[in-house]
VEXMARRO-390155 format. One record per atom (N, C-alpha, C, O): residue in one letter; x, y, z. Coordinates in steps of 0.02 Angstrom, whole numbers, plus 50000, padded with zeros to 5 digits. Example, Ala and Ser with C-alpha at 12.3 -4.5 7.8 and 13.67 -1.06 7.14 Angstrom:
% VEXMARRO-390155
a506604971650390a506154977550390a506604983550390a507124983450423s506424988850354s506844994750357s506455000250394s506705005750402
//
This chain:
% VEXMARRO-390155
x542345660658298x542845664258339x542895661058408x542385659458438x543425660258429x543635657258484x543395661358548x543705666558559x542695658858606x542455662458647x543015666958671x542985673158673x543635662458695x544065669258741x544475670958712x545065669958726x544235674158658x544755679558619x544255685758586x544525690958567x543545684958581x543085687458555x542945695558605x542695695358661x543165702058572x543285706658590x542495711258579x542235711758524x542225714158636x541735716758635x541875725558625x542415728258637x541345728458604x541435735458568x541365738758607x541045737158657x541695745958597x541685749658638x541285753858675x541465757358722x540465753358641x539845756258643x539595750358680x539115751758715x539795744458682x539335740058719x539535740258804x539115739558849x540395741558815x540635741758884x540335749658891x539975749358941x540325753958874x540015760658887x539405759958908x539185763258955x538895753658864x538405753258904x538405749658956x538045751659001x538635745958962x538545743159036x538935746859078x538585747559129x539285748759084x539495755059116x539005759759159x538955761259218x538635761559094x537905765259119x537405763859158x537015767859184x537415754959167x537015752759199x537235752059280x536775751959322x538005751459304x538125754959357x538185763159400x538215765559457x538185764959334x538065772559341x537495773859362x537475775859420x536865773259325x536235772659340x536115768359428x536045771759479x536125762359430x535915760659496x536315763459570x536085762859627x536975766659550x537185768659605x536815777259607x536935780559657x536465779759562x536215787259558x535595784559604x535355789259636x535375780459613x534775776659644x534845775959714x534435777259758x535475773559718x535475767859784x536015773259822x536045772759883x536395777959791x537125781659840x536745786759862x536885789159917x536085789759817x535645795759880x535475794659953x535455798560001x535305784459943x535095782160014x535695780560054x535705781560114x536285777560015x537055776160064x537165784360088x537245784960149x537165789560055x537245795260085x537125797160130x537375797560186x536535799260098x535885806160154x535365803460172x534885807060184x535305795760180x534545792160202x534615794460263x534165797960286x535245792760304x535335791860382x535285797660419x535145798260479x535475804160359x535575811660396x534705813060390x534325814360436x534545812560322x533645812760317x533405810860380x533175815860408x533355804760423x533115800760475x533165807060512x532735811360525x533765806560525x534005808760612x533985818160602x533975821860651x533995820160543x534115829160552x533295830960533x533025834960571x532915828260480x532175830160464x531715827260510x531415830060555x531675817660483x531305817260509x531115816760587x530585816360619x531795817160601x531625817560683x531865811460725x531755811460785x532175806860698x532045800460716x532685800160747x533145803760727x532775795160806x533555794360853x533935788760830x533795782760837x534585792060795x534985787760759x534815780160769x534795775860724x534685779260852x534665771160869x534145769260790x534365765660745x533585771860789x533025769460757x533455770360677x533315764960649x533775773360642x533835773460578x534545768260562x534695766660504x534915766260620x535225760060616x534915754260613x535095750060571x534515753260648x533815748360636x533385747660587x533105742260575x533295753060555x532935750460498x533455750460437x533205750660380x534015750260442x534485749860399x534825741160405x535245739060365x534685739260432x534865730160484x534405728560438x534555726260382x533495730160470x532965727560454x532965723660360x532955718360329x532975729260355x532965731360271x533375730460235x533285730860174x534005728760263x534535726760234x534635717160222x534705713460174x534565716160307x534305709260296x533855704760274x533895698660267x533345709260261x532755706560210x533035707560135x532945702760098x533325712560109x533665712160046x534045707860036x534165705859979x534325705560090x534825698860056x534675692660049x534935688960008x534155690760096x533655685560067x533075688460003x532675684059987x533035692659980x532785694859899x533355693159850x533235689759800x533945695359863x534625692859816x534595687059780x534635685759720x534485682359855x534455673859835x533785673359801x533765673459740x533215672759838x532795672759786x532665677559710x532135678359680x533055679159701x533025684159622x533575676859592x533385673159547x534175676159624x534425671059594x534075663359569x534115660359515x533795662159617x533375657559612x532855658059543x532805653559502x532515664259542x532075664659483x532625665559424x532685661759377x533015671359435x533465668159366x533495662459335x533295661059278x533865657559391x534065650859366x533515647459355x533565641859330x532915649859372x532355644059358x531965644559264x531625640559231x532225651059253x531895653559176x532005648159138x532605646859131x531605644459108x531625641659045x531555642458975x531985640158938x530885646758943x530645650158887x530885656758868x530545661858857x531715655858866x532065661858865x531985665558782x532125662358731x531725672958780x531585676158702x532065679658694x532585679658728x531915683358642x532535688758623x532935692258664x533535693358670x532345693958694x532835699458759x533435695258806x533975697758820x533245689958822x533795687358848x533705683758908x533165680758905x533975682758957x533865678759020x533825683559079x533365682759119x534315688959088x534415693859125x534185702459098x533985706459140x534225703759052x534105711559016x533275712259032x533015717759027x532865706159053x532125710659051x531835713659119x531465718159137x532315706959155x532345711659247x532525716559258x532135718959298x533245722559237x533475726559209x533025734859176x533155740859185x532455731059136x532065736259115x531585735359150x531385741059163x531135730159184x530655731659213x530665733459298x530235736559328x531215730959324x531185732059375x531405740459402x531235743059455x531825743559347x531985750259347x531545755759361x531805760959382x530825755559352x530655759559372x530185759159444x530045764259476x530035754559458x529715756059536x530645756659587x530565759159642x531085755559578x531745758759612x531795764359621x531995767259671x531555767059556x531625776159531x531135776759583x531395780859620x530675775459604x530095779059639x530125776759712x529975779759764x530315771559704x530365771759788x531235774659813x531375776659869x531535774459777x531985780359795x531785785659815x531955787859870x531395788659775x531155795959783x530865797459835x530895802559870x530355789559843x529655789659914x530055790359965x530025795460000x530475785659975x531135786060056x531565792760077x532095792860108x531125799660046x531255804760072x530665811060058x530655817160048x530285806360063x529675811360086x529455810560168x529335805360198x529445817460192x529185817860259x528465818760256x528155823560233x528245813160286x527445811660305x527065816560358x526475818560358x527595817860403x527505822360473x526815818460503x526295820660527x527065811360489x526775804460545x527105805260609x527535809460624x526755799160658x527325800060723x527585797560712x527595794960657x528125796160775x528855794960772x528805787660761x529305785760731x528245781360780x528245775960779x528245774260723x528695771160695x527445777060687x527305778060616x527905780060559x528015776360511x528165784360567x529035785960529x529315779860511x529325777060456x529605777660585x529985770560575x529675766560519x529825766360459x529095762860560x528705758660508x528705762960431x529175760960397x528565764860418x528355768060354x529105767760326x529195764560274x529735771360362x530355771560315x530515764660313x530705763360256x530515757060369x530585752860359x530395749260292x530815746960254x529725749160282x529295747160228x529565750360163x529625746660114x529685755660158x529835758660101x530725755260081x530795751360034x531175757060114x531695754260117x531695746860098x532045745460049x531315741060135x531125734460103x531095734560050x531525731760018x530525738260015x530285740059934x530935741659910x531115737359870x531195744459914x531765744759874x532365741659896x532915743459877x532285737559930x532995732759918x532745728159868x533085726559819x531915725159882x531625722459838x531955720559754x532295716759721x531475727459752x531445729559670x532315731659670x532405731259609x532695732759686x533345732459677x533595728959669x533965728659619x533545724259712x533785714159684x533635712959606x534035712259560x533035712959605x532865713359540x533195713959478x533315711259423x533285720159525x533635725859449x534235722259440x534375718659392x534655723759500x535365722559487x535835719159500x536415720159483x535595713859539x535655704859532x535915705259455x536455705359426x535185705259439x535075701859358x535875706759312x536305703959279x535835713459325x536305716159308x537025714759301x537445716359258x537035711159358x537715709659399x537875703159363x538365701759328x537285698859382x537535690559343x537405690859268x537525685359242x537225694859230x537275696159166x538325692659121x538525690459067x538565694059177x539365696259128x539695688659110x540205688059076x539375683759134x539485677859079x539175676259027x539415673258979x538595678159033x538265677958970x538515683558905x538455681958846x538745689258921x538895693258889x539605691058839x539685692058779x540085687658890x540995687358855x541065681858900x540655680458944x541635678558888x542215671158919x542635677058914x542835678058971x542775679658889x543575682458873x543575685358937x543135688958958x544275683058982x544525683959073x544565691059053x544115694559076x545175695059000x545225701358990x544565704758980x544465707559034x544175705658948x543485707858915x543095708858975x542755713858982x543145702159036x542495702959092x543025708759137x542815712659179x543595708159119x544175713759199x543965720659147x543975725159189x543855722659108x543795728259047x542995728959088x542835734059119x542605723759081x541975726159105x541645727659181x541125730559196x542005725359210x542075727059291x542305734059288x542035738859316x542745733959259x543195741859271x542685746059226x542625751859245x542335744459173x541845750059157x541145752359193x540825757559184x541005746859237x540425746259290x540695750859343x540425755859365x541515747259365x541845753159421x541595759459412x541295763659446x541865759059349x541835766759325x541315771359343x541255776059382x540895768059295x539865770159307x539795770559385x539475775059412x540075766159415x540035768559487x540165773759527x539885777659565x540945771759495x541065779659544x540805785859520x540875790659559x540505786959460x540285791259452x539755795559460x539695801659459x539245789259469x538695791059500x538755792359574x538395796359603x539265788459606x539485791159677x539665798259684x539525801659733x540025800359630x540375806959621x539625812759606x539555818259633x539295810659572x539075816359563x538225815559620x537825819959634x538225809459638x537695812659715x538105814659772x537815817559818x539185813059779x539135816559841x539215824159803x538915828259836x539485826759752x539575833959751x538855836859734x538675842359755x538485833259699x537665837659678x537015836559728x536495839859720x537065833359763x536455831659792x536385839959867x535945843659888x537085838659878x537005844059952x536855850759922x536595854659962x536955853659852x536915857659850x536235859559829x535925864559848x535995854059776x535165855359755x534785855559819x534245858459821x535005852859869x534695850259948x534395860359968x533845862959976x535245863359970x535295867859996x535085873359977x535135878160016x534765874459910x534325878659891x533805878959927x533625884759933x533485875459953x532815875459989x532995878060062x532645875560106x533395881660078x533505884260150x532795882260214x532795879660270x532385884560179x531675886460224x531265879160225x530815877760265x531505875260177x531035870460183x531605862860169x531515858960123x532125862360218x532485855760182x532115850160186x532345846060147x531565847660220x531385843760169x531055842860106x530985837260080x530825849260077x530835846260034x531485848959975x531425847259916x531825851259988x532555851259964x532845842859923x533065841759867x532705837559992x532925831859999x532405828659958x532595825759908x531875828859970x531385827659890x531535829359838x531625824759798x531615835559817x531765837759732x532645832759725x532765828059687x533075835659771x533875830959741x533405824459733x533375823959672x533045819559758x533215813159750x532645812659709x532645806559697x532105815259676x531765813459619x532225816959551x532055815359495x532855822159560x533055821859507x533885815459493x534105813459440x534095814159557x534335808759540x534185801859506x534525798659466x533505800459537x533145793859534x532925795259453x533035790659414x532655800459432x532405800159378x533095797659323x533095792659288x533555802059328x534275798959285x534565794459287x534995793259245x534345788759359x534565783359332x534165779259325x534305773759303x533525781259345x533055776559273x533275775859215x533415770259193x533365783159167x533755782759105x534265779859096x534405776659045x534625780659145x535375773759119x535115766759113x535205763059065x534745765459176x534695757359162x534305755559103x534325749959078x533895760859079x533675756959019x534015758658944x533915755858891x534465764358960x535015763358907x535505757358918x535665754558865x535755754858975x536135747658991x535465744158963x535765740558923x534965743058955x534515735758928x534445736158856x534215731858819x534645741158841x534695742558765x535435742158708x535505742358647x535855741458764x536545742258737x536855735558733x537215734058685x536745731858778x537025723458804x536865720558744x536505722658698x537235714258750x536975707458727x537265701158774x537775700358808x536525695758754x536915689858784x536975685758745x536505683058716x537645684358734x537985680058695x537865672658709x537755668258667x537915672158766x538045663758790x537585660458867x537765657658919x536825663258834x536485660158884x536265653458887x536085650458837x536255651258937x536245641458961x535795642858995x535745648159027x535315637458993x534605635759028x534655630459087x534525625059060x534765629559146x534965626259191x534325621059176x533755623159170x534495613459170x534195609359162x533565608159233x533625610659289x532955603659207x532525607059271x532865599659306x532515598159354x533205596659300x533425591359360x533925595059410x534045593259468x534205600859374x534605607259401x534185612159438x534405616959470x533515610559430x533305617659452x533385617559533x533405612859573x533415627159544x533925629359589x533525627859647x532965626359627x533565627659703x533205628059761x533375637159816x533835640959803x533115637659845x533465642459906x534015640159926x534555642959919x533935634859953x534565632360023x535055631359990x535615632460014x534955627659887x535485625559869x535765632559850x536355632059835x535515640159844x535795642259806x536245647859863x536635652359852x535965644959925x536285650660004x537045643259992x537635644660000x536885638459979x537445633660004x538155633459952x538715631159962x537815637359888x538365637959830x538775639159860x539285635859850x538795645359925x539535649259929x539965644359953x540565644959941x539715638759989x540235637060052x540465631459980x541055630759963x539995628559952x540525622359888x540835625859841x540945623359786x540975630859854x541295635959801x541765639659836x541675645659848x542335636059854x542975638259899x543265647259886x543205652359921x543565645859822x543545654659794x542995659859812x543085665059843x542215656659780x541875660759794x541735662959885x541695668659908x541705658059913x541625659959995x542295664859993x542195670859986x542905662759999x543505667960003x543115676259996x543045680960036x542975675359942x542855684859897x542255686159934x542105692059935x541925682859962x541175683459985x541365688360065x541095693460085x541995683560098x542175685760160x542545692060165x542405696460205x543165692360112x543415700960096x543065703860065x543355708860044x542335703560040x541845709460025x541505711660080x541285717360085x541455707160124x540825707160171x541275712860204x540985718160217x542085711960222x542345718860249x542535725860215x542585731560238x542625722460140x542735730960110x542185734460111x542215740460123x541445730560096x540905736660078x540585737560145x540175742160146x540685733960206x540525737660292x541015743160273x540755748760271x541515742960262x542095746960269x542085755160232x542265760660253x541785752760169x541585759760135x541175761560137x541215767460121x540325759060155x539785760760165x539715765560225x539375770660223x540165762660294x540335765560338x540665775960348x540605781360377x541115771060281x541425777360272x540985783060240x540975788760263x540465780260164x540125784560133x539605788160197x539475794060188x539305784960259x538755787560285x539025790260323x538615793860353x539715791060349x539855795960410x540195803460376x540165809160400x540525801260311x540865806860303x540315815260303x540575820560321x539745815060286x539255819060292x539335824160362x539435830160366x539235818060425x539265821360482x540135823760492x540255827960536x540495822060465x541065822660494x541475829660446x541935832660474x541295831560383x541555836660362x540975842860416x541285847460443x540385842560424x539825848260466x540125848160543x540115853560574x540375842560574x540395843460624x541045843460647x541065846060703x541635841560627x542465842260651x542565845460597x542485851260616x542695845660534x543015849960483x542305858260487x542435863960468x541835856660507x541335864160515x541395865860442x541705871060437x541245863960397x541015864160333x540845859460288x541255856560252x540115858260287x539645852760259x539755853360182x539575848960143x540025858260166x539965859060064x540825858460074x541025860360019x541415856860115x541855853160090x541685844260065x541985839660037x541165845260087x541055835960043x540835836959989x540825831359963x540585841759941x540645840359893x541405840459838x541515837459785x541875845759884x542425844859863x542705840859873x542855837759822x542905838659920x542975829059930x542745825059901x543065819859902x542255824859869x542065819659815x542215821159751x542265816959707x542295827359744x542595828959680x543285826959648x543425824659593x543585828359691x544405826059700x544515818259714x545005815659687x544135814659750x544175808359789x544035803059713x544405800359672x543525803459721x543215801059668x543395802359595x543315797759556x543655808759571x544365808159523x544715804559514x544805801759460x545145803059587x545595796759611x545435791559594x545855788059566x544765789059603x544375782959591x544405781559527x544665776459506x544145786059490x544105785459424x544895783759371x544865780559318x545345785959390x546165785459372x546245778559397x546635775259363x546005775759445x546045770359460x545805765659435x546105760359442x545215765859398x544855760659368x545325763959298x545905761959304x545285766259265x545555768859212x546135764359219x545945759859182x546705762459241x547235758759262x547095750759292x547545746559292x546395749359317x546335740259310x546645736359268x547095732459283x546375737659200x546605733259150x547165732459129x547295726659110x547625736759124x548355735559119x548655731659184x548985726459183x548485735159234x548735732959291x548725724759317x549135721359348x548095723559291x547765715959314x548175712659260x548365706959274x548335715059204x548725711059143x549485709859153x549805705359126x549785715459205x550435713359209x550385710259276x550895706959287x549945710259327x550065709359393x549735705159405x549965700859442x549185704459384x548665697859424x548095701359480x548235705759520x547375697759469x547075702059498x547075700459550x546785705259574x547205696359604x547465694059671x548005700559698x547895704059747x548615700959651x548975705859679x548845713859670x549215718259691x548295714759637x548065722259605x547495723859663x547345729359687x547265718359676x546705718559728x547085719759814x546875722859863x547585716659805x547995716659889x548365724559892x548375728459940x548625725359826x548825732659813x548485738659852x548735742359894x547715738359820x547135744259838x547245741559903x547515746059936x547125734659949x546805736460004x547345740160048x547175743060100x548185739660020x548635743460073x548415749460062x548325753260110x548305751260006x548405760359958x547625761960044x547635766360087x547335758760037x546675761460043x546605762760143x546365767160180x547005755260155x547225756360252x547735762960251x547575767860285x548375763160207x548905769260241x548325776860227x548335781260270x547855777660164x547605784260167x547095783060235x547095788360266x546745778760263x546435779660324x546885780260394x546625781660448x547355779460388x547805780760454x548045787260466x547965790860515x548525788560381x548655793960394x548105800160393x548265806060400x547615798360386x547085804860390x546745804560480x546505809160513x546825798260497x546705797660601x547085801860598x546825807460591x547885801460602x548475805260638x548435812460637x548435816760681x548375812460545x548525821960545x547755823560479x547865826660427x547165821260493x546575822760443x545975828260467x545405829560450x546445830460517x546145838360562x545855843860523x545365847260540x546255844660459x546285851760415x545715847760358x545575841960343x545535853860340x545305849860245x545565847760194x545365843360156x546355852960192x546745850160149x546795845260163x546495840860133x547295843560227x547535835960247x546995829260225x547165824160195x546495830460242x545885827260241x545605825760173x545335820360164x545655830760120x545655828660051x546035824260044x545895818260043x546655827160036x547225822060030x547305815760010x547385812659957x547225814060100x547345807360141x546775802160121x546815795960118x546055807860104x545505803960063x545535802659971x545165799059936x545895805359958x545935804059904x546375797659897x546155793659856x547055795559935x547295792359936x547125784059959x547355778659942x546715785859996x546215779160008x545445776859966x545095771859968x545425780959942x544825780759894x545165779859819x544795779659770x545905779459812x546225776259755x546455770759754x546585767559703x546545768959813x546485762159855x545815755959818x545835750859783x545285759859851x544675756659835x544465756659757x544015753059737x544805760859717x544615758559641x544835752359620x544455749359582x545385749559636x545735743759612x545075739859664x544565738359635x545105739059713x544625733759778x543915732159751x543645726759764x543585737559707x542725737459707x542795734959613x542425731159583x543295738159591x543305736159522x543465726059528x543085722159499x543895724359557x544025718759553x543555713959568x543525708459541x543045717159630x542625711759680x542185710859617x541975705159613x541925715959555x541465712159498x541825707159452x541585702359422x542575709659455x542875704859399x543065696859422x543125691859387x543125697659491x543425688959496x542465687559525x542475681859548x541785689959531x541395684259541x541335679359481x541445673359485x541135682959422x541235677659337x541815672059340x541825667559298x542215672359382x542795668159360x542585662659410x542735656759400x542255664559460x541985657759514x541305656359510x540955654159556x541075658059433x540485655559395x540745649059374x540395643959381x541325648759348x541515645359297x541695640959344x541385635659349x542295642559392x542455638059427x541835633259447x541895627559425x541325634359479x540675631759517x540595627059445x540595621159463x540545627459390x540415622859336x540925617159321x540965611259302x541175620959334x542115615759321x541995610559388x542135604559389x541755613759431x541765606559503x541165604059518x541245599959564x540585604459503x539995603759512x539685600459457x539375595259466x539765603959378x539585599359344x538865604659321x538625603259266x538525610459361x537925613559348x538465621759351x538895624059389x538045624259280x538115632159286x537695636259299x537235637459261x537785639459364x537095644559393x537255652259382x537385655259434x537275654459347x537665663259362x537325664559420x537655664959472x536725665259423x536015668859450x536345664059544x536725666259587x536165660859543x536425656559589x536905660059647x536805662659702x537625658459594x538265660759651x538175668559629x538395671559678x537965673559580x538125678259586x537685683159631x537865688759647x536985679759653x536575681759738x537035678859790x537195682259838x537265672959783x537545670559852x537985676059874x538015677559934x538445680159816x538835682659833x538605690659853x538865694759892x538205691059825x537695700559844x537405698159916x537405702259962x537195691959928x536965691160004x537415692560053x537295695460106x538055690260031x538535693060089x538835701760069x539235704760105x538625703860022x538625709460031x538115714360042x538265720360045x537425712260048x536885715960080x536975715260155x536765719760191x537275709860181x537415707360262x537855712360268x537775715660319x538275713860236x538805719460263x538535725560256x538635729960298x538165726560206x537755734060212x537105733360240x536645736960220x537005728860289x536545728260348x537055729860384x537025735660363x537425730060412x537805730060462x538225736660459x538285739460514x538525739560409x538665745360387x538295751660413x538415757260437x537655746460390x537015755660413x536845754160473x536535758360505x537045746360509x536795749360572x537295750960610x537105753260664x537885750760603x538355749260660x538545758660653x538875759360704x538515765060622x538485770060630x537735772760661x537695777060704x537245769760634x536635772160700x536875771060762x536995775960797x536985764260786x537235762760870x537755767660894x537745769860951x538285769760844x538705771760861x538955778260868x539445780460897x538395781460827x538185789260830x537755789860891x537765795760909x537325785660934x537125785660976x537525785161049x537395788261101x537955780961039x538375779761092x539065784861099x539435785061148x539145789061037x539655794061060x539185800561065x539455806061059x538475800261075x538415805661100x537975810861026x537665816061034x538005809661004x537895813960937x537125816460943x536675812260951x537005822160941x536195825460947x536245831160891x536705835160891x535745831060845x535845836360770x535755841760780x535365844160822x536165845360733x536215852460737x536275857160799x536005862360816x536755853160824x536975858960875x537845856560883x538015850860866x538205860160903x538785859960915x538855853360943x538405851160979x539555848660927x539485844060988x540115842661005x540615845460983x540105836161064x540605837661119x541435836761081x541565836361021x541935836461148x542455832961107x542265825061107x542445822061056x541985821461150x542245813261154x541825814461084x542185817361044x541165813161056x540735814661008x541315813760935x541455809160897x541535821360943x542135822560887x542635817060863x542735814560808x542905816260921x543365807360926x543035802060891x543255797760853x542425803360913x542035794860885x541855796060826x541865790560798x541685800360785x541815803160718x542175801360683x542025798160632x542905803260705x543485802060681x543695792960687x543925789860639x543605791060727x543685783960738x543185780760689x543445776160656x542525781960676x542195777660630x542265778460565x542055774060527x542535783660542x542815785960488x543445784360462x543565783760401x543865783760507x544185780860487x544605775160522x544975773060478x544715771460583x544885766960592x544445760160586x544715755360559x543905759660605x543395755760568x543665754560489x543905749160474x543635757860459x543695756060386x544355753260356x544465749960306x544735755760403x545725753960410x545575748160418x545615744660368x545315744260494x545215737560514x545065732760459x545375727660444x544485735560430x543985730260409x544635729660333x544895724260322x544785734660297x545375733860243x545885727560253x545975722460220x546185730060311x546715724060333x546445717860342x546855713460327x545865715460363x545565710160377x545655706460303x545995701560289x545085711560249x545065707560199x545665706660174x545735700560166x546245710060153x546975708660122x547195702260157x547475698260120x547065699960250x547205696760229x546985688060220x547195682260229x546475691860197x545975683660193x546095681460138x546255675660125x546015687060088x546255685560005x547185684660003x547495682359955x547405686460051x548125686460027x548335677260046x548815674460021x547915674460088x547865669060120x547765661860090x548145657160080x547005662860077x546645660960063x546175659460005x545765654959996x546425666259958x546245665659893x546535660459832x547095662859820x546455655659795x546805652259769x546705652059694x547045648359658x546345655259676x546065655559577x546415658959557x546105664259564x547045660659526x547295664359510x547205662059415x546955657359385x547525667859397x547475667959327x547815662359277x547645662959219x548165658159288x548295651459280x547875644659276x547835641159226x547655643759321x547075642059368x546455643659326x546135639159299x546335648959322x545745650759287x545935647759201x545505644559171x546415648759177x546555647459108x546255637159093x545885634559051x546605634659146x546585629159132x545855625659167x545775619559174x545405630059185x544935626359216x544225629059142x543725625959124x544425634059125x543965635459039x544145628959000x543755624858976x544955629058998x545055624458940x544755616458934x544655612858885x544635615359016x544365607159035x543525608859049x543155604559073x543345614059036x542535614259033x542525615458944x541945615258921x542925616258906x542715617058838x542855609858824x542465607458782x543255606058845x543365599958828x542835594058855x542795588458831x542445596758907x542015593458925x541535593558873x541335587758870x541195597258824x540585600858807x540915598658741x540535599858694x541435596158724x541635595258657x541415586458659x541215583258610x541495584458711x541565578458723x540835574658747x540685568758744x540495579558769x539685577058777x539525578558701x539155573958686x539585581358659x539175583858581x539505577958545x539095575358506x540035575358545x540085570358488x540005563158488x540155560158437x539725559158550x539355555158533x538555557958491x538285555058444x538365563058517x537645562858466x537735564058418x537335561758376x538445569458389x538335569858329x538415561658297x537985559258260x539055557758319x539055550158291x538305547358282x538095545758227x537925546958341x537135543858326x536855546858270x536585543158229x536875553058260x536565555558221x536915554958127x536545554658078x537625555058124x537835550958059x537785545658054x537785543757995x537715539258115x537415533658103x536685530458072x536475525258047x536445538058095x535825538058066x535675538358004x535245534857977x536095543357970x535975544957888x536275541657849x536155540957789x536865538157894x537265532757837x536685527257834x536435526657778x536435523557878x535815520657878x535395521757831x535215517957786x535255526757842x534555528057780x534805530157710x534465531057660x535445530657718x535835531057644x535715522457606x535515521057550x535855519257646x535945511457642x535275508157629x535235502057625
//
């Protein structure tokens, strides 16, 4: 069967599906409520929980590259595969240090830091791990361009859903514990963490890799070569630079909206209705990739979300006062971002290929860290640039606060995230050049390559038997 036409089942995209489902049940407790944990339990002054969000963030993205690096270095690849055993083993120390990064020690305030620092490290760690390997899995799995946009959009999916159900379930398991929230914030995140342990190892059970390649050891990867992929990989740098602003842009958005329904809207359990509804949106949205990318192109499906996703952040500045309004205007930008987050998995595979087509070496592991490095740099920068900035408008917990305070709320919520949208539209609208054309004819001259290295040996090798026929 012809690789790009070879149609994968519908239990297999369900599972991988699951396996984004699962790591965001992991990782969206800490995009959430890590920062409110810091600054409302443990005590700590926003400055400090922007800082260890930098710290920890920037050490995770040098783990990215090196996880790539060990990928590409595997040689004695078994059944399980090249990528599926990082996947199951690394899944469960995540589950647990998820859980650990919200236990209150009732250390001092120095001790806190250090300790949430360290813990946070640990799990960008063991997260690389996990979901690196996760992530650069989707060439090995299918060629088929349709099949990998089908599987992005089922990962979307798993995403938003696990987004959906820590922002509507987590505040409320939280809020049972009136008398004791922290440990409220313990029980939600050992029963999150525990469920998506279970996904990821239903995703290591559901996959296959179809088409794994062993990077030759005259290939083998280095660090520097595999930080330097992005820049010889024109496309890939492009997507590297409009991610680096969509996920500042939504990370931003995921960690403020918390303070901003409690403190200007004065009702902290409208966010779970906001995610209910929002994230609906999301989901209709990924539900609609695949057609969309088939008549439109994912260049123009991708420029689409980022307008959908700037007009719902504006119009919610102007008039996002009320809750209704504020649902709304969020739903409308968070339908935005289904097409934006679904796409950023589907075009990295396509500048796998490309990187082989011009280089001559295929790294998944390689460019698909180069490209999580610039998006751990943005979610270094994401978590810190709301610590500084919750500091600098003033913000002190649980008590009423001012108007300028209120303003700066509203501004990081949503013009920050407006900015950084428009930026990326228009870097990709610019600058992006792989389009689906492009992509067709750069498979067809790497299959022709690989057709064309195999038949001199097979010739040596019928030279051989006519020989010994003789």
């Amino acid at each position: 069967m012809n690789v790009l036409t070879l149609k994968l089942s519908l239990r297999e995209k369900f599972a991988y599906g699951m396996g984004d489902f699962g790591s965001n049940l992991m990782l969206c407790i800490g995009t959430l409520y890590l920062l409110k944990f810091y600054t409302d339990v443990l005590g700590l002054p926003a400055f400090y929980g922007g800082v260890i969000f930098l710290v920890a963030k920037f050490f995770t993205a040098f783990t990215d590259i090196l996880t790539g690096v060990l990928i590409d270095s595997r040689r004695n690849i078994g059944p399980k595969g090249k990528f599926r055993p990082f996947i199951f083993y690394a899944a469960m120390p995540v589950a647990l240090v998820a859980t650990a990064q919200f236990v209150d020690t009732g250390l001092t305030l120095t001790m806190k830091t250090a300790f949430s620092t360290v813990l946070f490290m640990l799990f960008g760690l063991f997260y690389s791990l996990m979901n690196c390997s996760y992530g650069a899995m989707v060439p090995a799995i299918t060629k088929n361009p349709h099949e990998r946009a089908q599987l992005a959009a089922w990962r979307q999916g798993g995403a938003t859903l696990g987004l959906l159900l820590c922002t509507v379930g987590f505040i409320p398991i939280q809020a049972l514990f009136v008398e004791r929230p922290s440990l409220g914030y313990l029980v939600a995140a050992t029963l999150f963490a525990t469920c998506g342990l279970f996904c990821m190892w239903w995703c290591h059970s559901g996959v296959k890799e179809r088409y794994v390649e062993v990077v030759p050891e005259s290939h083998k990867p280095a660090i520097a070569k595999s930080f330097l992929a992005i820049f010889r990989n024109p496309p890939l740098l492009v997507l590297c630079i409009a991610n680096l602003c969509t996920l500042a842009a939504f990370n931003i958005k995921l960690a403020i909206q918390v303070y901003y329904t409690q403190y200007v809207l004065n009702d902290i359990h409208l966010l779970s209705w906001m995610g209910f509804f929002s994230m609906g949106c999301i989901l209709i949205g990924v539900l609609m990739v695949p057609a969309a990318v088939k008549r439109f192109g994912k260049k123009q499906v991708y420029l689409g979300g980022l307008l959908l996703w700037a007009a719902g952040d504006l119009l919610n500045y102007a008039w996002g006062d009320s809750s209704l309004s504020f649902v709304l205007f969020s739903c409308m930008a968070f339908f935005g971002t289904a097409f934006v987050n679904s796409l950023n998995w589907a075009l990295v595979p396509d500048t796998v290929d490309y990187g082989e087509w011009k280089t001559g070496i295929r790294a998944e592991g390689s460019v698909y860290t180069g490209y999580t490095f610039s998006r751990k740099i943005s979610a270094a920068l994401a978590g810190f640039l709301p610590g500084i900035m919750l500091t600098q408008i003033g913000y002190i917990p649980n008590i009423a606060q001012s108007e300028t305070t209120l303003n700066g709320l509203r501004q990081l919520i949503f013009i920050w995230p407006c900015s950084l949208a428009i930026t990326a539209a228009m870097t990709m609208g610019l600058f992006y050049k792989l389009n689906e054309q492009r992509f067709m004819q750069i498979i067809a001259e790497l299959n022709e390559r690989k057709q064309e290295a195999s038949t001199p040996q097979l010739s040596v090798e019928n030279t051989k038997e006519a020989s010994a026929t003789l």
